[in-house]
C-alpha positions in Angstrom: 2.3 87.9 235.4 4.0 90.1 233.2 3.3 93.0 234.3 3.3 91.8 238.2 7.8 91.1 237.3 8.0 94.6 235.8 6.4 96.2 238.8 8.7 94.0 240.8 11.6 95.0 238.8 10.7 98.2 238.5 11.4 98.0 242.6 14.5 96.7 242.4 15.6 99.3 240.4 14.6 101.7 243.0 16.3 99.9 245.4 19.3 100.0 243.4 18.9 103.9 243.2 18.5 104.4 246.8 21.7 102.1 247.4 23.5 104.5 245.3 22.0 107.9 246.8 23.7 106.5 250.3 26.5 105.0 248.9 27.5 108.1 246.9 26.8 110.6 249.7 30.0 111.2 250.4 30.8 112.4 246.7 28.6 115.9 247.5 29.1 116.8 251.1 32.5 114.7 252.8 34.8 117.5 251.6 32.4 120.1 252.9 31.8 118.3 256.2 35.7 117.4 256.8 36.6 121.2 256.3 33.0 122.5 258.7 31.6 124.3 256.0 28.2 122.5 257.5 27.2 120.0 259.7 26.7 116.7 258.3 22.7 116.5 258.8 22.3 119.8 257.0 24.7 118.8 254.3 23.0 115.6 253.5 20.1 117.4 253.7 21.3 119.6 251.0 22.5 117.3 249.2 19.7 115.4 249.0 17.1 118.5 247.7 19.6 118.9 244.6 19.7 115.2 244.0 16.5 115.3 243.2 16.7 119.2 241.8 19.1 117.7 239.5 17.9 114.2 238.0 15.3 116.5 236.1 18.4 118.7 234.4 19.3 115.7 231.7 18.3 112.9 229.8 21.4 112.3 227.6 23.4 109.6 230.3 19.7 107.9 230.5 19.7 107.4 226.9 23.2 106.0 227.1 22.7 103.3 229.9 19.6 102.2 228.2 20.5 102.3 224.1 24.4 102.4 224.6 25.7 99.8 226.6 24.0 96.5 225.4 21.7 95.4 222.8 18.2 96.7 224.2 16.4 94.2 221.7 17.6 91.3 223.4 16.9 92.6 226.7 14.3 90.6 228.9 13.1 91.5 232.7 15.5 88.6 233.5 18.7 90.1 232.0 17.7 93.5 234.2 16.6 91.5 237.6 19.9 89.4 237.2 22.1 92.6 236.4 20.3 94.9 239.2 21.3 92.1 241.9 24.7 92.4 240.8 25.0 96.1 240.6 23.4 96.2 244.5 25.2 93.2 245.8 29.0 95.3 244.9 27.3 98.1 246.0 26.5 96.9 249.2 29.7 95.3 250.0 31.5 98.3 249.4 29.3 100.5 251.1 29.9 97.7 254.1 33.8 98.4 253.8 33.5 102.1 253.5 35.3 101.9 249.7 34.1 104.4 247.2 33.8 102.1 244.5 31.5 103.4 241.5 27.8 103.0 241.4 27.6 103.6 237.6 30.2 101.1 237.2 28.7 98.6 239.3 25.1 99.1 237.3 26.8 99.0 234.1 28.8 95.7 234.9 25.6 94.0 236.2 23.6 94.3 233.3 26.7 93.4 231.0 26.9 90.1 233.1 23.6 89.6 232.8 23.3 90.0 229.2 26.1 88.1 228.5 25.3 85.1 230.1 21.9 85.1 228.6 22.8 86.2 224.9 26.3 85.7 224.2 29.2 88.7 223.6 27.8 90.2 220.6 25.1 91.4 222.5 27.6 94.0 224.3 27.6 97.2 221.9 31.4 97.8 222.3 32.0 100.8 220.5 29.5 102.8 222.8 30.9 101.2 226.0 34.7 101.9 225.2 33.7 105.9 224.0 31.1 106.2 226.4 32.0 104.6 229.4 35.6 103.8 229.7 37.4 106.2 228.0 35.8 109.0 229.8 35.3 107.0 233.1 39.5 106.6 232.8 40.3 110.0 232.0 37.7 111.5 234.6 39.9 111.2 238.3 43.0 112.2 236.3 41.4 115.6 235.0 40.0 115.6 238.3 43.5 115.9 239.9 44.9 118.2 236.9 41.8 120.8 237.4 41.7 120.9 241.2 45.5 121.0 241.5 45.6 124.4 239.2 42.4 125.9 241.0 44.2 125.1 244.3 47.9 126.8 243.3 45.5 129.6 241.5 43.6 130.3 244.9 46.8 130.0 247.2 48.5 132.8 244.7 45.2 134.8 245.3 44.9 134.4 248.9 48.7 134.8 250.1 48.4 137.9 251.9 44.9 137.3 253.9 44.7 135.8 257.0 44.3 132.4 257.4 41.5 132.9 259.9 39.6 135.1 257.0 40.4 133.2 253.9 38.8 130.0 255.8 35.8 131.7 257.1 35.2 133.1 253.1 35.7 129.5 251.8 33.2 127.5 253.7 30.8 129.9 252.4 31.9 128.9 249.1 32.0 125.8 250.1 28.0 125.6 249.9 27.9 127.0 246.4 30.5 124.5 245.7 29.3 121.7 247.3 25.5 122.1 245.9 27.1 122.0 242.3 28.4 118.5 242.9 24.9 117.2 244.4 23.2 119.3 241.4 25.3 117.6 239.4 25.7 114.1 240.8 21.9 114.4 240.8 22.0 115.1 237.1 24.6 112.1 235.9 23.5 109.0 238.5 20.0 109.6 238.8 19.7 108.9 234.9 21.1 105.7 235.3 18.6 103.7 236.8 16.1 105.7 234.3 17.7 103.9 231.5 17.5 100.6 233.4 14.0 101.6 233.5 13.8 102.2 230.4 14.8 98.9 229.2 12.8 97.0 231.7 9.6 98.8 229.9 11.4 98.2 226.1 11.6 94.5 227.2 8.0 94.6 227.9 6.8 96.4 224.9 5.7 99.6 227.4 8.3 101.7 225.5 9.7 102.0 221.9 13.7 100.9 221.4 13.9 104.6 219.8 12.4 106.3 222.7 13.6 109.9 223.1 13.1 110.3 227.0 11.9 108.6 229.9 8.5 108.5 230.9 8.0 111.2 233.3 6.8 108.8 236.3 10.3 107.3 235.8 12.1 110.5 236.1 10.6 111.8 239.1 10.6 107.7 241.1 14.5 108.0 240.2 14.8 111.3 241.5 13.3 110.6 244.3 14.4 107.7 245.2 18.0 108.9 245.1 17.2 111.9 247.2 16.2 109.5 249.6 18.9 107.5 249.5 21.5 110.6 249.8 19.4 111.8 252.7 20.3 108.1 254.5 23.8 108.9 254.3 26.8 106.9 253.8 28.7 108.1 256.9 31.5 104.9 256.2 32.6 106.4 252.9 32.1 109.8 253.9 34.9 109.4 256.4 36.8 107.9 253.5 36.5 110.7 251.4 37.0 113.4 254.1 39.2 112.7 256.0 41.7 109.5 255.2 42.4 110.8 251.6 44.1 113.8 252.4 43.9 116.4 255.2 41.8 119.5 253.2 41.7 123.2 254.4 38.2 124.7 253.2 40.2 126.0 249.8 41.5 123.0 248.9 37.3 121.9 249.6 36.3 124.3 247.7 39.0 123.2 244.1 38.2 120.1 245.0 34.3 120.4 244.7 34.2 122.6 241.7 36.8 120.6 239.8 34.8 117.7 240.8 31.1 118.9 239.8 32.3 120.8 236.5 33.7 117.9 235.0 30.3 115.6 235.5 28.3 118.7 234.2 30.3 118.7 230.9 30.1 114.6 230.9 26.7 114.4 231.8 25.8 117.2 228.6 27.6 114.9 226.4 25.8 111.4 227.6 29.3 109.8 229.4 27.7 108.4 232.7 31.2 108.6 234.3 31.5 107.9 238.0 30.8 110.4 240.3 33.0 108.2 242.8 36.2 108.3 240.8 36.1 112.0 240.0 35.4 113.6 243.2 38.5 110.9 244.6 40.6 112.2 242.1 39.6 115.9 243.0 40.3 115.4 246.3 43.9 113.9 245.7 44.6 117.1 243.2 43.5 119.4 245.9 45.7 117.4 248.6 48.8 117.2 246.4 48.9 121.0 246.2 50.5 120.7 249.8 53.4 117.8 248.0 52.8 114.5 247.4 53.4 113.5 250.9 49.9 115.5 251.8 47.6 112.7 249.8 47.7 109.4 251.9 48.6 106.8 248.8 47.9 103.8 250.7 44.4 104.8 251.0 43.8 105.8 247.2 45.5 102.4 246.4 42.7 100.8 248.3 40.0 102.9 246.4 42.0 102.1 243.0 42.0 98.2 243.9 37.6 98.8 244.2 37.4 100.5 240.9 39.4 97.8 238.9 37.2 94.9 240.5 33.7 96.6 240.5 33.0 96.2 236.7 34.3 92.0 236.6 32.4 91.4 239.9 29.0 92.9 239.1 29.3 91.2 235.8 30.0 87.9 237.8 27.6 88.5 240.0 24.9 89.6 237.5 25.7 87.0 235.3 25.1 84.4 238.1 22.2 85.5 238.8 20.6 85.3 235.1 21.3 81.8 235.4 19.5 81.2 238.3 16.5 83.3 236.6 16.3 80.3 234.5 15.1 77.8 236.6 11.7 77.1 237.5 10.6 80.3 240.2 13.9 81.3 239.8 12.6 85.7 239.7 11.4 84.7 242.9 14.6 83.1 244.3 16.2 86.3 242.8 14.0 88.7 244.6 14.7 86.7 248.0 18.2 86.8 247.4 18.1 90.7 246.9 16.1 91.1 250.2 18.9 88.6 252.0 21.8 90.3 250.6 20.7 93.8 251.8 18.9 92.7 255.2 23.0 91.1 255.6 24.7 94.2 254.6 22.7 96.8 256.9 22.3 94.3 259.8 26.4 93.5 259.6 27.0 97.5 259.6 24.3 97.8 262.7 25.7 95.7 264.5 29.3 96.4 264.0 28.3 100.0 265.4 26.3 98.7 268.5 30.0 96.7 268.9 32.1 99.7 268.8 30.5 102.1 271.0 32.0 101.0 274.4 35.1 101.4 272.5 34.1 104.9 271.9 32.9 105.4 275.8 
């Protein structure tokens, strides 16, 4: 029976990774398709093929999720089912209402629920969550503005004289470079988070030591893959967000954006911080808009992504926590499971249909 739950959770986890592939899209290609560098199709696809390209690149954020976060000796299949459901239900409904809320955060504030509820505050390891996770998750968007703003007002000094016409043409080339980094490296920091949720999954089930020093290497590639899939389904909803209702981007300001964006997870992902992707290419993009005055970024918008990134962690914890109680009733993994199933047959039957409602509109 054991071994039947892992395999189960195992799939939940999967799920969770493909929600975040679609969900976090956007991060790699919106700047790149608001500006025409490439057409949305072959910029997921793109996008996608480094995903997976870069899940293999790192297993430092892995090790983090999996040692760093909460206790992994008191961790049962439960406390992962309960904190997965959690992590996909906020994903979901903000995938639903085009935010760009924070996979990582989402995951992270799952299984803290979870745990919690099942083992009490002392099982949260705080000193690796504040160094770790918030710290770096808090200053990440702000260096994200400070970086692309200078690469911006560096480019415009380089570029002055050219024509417009040329300088654009040169930039959506970059763009590709650019934009590949981001999905390289977007690959390389979410990826590895469902491989440490893996990872405890087998820990709880004695499959894996507590000291392990990598993932299994069937766990590496089902993650990479499944995220590559995921990407590949697109998240067109927050893609729009990203592109287009930030701030208004020329292919330069694409271009700061993106590399700000994908250098910053490269050096967080080296060092273990499993940051969000989300919140760092957001704040790139508002850097890169502000070059043009603070009138240029629309604050209204980023308000409404703010107001998703200070709820995501309390209501994945709620939400995971919730769920490890109803693990403790009799059949309550299965009730679980079903709920999982409900909660994303809602999510992507609410979003179908809302299209099929909106097309006349549109004729």
């Amino acid at each position: 029976m054991d071994e039947l739950t892992l395999a189960a959770v195992v799939a939940v986890a999967l799920f969770f990774d493909f929600t975040n592939g679609f969900h976090d899209t956007a991060n790699a290609i919106a700047t790149s398709v608001s500006t025409r560098a490439l057409s949305p199709r072959a910029a997921v696809a793109m996008a996608a093929v480094l995903n997976f390209v870069g899940a293999f690149a790192s297993i430092a954020v892995a090790a983090t999720v999996a040692k760093g976060i909460v206790n992994p000796d008191v961790i049962t299949l439960d406390i992962v089912l309960a904190g997965l459901t959690g992590a996909i239900t906020w994903n979901l409904v903000t995938w639903y209402l085009g935010l760009p809320s924070s996979s990582s955060h989402a995951l992270i504030g799952g299984i803290m629920g979870s745990a919690v509820f099942a083992e009490g505050w002392d099982v949260v390891q705080w000193q690796g969550l504040k160094g770790k996770v918030l710290i770096p998750s808090l200053l990440a968007p702000f260096l994200g503005i400070a970086i692309a703003f200078a690469l911006i007002v560096a480019i415009t000094w380089l570029i002055a004289r050219r024509s417009p016409a040329r300088v654009n043409r040169v930039f959506r080339r970059l763009q590709l470079v650019s934009g590949g980094f981001v999905a390289f490296t977007h690959g390389t920091n979410d990826a590895q988070k469902t491989m440490g949720i893996i990872a405890l999954a087998l820990v709880a089930t004695g499959h894996l030591g507590a000291d392990f020093d990598r993932p299994p290497t069937w766990v590496i590639a089902s993650a990479a893959l499944a995220m590559a899939a995921g990407t590949y389904a697109g998240g067109w909803r927050i893609i729009k967000t990203l592109g287009q209702r930030i701030a208004k981007i020329d292919p330069p300001q694409g271009f700061a954006a993106q590399t700000a964006c994908a250098s910053i997870l490269w050096t967080t992902a080296h060092y273990g911080f499993p940051v969000s992707t989300t919140h760092t290419i957001s704040g790139s993009v508002m850097g890169a808009g502000a070059s043009r005055g603070l009138s240029a970024v629309r604050w209204g918008v980023a308000g409404n992504i703010l107001l998703a990134w200070l709820f995501t962690i309390p209501m994945a914890f709620l939400v995971g926590g919730v769920m490890e109680l109803v693990t403790r009733i009799e059949g309550g993994d299965l009730i679980v499971f079903f709920l999982v199933a409900v909660i994303a047959f809602g999510a992507f039957a609410a979003r179908r249909w809302e299209m099929r409602r909106l097309q006349p509109a549109k004729a």
